[in-house]
TORKOL-4160 file (C-alpha; in steps of 0.2 Angstrom, whole numbers, padded with zeros to 4 digits, m for minus):
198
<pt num="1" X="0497" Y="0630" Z="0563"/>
<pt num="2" X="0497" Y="0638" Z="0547"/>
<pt num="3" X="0513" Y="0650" Z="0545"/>
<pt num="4" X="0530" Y="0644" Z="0548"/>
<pt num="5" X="0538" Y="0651" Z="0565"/>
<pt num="6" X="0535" Y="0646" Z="0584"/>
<pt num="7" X="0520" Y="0647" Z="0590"/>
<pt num="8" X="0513" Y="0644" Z="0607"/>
<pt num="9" X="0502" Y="0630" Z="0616"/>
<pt num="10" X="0489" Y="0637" Z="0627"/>
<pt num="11" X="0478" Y="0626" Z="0641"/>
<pt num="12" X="0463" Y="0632" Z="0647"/>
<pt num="13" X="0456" Y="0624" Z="0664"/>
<pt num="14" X="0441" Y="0625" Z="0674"/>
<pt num="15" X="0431" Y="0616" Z="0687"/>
<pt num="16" X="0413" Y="0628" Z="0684"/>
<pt num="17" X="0416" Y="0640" Z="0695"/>
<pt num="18" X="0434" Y="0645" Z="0692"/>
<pt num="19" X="0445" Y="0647" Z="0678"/>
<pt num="20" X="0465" Y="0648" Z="0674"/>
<pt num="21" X="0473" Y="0649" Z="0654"/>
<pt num="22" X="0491" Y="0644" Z="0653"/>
<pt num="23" X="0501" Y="0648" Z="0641"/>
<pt num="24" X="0520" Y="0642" Z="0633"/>
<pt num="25" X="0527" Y="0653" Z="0620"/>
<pt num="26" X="0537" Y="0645" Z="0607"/>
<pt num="27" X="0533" Y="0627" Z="0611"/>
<pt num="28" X="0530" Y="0623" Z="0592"/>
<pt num="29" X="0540" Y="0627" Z="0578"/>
<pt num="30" X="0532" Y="0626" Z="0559"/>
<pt num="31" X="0543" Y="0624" Z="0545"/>
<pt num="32" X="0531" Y="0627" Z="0532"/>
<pt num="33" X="0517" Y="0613" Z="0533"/>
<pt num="34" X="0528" Y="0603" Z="0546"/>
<pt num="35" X="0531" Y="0607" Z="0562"/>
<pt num="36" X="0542" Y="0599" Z="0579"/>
<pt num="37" X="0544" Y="0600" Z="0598"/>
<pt num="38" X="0556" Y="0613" Z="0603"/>
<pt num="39" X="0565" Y="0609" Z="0619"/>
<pt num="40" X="0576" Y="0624" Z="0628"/>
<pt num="41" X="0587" Y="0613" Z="0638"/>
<pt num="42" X="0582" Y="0619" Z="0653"/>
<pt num="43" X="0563" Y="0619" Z="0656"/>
<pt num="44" X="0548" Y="0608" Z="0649"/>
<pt num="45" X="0547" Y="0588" Z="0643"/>
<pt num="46" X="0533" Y="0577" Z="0637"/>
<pt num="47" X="0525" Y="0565" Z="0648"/>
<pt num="48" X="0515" Y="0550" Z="0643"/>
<pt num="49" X="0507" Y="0544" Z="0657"/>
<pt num="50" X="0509" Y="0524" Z="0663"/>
<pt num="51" X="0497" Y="0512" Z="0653"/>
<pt num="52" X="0498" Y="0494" Z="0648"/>
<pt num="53" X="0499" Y="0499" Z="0629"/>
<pt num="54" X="0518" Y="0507" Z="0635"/>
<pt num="55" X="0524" Y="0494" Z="0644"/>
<pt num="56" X="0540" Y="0488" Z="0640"/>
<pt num="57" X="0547" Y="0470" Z="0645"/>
<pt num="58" X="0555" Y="0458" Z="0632"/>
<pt num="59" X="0558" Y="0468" Z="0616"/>
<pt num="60" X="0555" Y="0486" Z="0609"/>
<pt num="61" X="0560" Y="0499" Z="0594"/>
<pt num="62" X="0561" Y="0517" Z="0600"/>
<pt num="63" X="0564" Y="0530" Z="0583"/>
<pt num="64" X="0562" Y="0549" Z="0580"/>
<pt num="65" X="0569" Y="0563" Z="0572"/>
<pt num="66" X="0582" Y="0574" Z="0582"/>
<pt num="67" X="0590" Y="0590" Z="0580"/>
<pt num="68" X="0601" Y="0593" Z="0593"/>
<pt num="69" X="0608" Y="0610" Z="0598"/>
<pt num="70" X="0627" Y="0617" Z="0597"/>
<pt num="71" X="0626" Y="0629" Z="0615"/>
<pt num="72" X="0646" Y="0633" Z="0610"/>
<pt num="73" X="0663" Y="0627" Z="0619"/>
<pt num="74" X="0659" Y="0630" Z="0636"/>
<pt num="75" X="0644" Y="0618" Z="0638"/>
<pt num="76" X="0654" Y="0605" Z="0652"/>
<pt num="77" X="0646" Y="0588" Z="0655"/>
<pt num="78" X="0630" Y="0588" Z="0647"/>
<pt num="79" X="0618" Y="0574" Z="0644"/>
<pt num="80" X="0602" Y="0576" Z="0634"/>
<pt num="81" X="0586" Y="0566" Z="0637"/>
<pt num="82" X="0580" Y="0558" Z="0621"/>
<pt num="83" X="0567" Y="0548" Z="0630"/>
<pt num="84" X="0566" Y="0539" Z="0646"/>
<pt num="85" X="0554" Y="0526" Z="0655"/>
<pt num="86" X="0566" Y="0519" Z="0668"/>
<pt num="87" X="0567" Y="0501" Z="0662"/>
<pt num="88" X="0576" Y="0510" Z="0645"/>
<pt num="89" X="0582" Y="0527" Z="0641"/>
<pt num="90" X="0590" Y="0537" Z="0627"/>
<pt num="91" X="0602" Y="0549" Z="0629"/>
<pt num="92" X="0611" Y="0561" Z="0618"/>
<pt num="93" X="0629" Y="0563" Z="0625"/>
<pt num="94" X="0634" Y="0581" Z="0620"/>
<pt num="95" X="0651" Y="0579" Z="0632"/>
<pt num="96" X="0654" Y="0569" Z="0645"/>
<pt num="97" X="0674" Y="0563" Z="0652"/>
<pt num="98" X="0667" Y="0542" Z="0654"/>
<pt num="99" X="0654" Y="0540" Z="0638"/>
<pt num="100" X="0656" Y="0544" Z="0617"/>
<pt num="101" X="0655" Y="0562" Z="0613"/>
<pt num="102" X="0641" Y="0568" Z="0602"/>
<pt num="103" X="0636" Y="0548" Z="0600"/>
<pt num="104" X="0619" Y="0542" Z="0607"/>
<pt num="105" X="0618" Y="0532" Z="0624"/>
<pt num="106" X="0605" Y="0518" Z="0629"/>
<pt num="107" X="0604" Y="0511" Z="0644"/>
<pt num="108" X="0592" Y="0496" Z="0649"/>
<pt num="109" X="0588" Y="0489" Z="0666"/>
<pt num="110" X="0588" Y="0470" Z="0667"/>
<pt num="111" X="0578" Y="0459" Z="0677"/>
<pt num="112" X="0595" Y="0449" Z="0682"/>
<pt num="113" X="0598" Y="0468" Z="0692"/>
<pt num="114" X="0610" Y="0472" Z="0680"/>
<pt num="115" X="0611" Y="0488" Z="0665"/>
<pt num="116" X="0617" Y="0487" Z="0650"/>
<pt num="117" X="0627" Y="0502" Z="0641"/>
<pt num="118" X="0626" Y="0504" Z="0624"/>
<pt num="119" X="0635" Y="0518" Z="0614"/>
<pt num="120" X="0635" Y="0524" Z="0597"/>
<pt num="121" X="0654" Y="0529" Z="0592"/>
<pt num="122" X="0660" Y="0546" Z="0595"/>
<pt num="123" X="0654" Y="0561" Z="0583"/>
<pt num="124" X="0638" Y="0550" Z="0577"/>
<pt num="125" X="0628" Y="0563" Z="0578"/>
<pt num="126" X="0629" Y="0581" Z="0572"/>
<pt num="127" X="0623" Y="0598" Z="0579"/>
<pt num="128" X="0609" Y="0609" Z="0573"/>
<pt num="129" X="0604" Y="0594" Z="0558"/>
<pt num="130" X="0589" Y="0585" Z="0558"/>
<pt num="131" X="0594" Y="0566" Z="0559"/>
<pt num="132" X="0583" Y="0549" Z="0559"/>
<pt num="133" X="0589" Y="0539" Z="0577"/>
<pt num="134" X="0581" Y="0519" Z="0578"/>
<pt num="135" X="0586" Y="0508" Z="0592"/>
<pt num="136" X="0578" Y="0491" Z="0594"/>
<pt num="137" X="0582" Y="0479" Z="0609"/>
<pt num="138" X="0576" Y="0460" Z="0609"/>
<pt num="139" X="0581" Y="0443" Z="0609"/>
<pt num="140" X="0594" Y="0446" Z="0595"/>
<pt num="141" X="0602" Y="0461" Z="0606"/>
<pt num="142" X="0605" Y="0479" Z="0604"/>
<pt num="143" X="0605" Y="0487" Z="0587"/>
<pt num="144" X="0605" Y="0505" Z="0585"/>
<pt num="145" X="0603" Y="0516" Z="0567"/>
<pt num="146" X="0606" Y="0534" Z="0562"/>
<pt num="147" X="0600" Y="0540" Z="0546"/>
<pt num="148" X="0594" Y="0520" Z="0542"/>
<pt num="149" X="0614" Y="0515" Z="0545"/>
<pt num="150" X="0616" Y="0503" Z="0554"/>
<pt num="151" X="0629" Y="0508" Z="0569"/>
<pt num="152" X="0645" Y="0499" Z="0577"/>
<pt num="153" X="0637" Y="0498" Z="0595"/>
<pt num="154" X="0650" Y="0499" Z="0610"/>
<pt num="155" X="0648" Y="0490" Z="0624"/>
<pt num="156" X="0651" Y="0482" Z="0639"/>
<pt num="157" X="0638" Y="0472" Z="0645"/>
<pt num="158" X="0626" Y="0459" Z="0641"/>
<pt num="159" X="0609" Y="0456" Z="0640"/>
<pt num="160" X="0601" Y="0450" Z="0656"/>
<pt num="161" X="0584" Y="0445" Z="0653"/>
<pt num="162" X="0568" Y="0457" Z="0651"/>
<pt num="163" X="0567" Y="0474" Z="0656"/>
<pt num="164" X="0563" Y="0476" Z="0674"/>
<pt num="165" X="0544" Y="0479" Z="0678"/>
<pt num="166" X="0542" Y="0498" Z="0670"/>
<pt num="167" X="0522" Y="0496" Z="0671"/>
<pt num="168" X="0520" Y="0510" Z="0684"/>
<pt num="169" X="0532" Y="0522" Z="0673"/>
<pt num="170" X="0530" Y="0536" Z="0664"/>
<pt num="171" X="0537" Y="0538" Z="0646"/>
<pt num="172" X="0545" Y="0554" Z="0647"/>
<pt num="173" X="0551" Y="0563" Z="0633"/>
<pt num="174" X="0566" Y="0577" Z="0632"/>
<pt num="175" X="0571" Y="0573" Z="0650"/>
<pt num="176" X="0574" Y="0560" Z="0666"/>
<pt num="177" X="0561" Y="0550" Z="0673"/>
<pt num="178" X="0559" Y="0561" Z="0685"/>
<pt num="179" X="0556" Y="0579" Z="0672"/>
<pt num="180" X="0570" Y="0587" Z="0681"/>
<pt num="181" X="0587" Y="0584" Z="0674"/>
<pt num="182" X="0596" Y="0578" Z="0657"/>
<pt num="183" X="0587" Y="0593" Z="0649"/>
<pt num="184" X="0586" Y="0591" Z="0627"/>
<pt num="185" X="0591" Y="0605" Z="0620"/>
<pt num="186" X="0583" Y="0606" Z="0604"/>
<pt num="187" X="0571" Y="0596" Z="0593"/>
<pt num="188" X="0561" Y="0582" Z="0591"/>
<pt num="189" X="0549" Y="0576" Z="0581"/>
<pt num="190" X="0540" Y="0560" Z="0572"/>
<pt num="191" X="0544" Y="0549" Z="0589"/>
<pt num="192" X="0537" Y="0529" Z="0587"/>
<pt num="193" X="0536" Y="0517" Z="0600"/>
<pt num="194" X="0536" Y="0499" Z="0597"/>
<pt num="195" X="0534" Y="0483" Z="0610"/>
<pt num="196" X="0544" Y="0471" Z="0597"/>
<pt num="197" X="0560" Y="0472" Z="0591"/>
<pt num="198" X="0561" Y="0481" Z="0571"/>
């Protein structure tokens, strides 16, 4: 990618005797010599498939850039997919009546069959500006950064152990485990995944 603009992604397939092209439109956006993941919100996510180098169990550092999208007033309860492998997600809470506004949501699987919820406060995170998210989980607990400040993490739980087993999981990024719901709408970009606690 050379010129600034969206641009699409195209994935050719064949098995020798047949062949099929597929193409997304305005999958990448350049801004000048950098570019991100767009996501619409309603279709599309990445997908890391299970391996032992993804497994997380007693610790892990999760961190990206995001710039979520303002939709307007009439947007209801709506939960955006920063990443999720089961064990551990990352939600962006645009509204929702029982979580922070506009703050960041992790949520953790224990062993003990417990989950912990851990909330950024309310308005931590802005619409439509690209901002610098870290959360880390180990023996220490739960920290969580926006911009490399360090944030006043809400929560009502404690930590129950390791994760539970996430081996057979997907990393999924920009929506549920399961690729069909808690849609982001908006962008990513520079995600890092860590097995220890930064």
């Amino acid at each position: 990618v050379t010129e600034p603009g969206y641009h699409p992604v195209k994935l050719s397939v064949s098995n020798g005797s047949h062949s099929m092209e597929f193409v997304q439109e305005k999958v990448i956006e350049a801004i000048g010599e950098e570019t991100c993941v767009l996501f619409n919100g309603s279709t599309g996510c990445l997908k890391v498939p299970a391996n032992p180098a993804m497994l997380l169990t007693d610790a892990f550092t999760f961190e990206a850039w995001i710039m979520p999208t303002d939709r307007g007033n009439d947007r209801g309860v709506h939960l955006r997919k920063v990443f999720d492998k089961s064990a551990a997600s990352l939600t962006f809470v645009d509204v929702h009546p029982a979580k922070n506004d506009k703050a960041l949501y992790l949520a953790i699987k224990f062993e003990d069959g417990t989950t912990g919820h851990f909330y950024t406060p309310e308005n931590s995170i802005a619409f439509d500006e690209w901002q610098h998210i870290a959360v880390s989980f180990g023996i220490n607990g739960v920290f969580m950064f926006i911009n490399g400040v360090q944030q006043e993490v809400e929560t009502s739980s404690s930590i129950g152990g390791n994760l539970v087993d996430n081996a057979d999981n997907n990393l999924v990024i920009g929506a549920s485990i399961n690729e069909t719901s808690s849609k982001f709408d908006g962008r990513i970009d520079e995600i890092r995944l860590w097995s220890i606690a930064r």
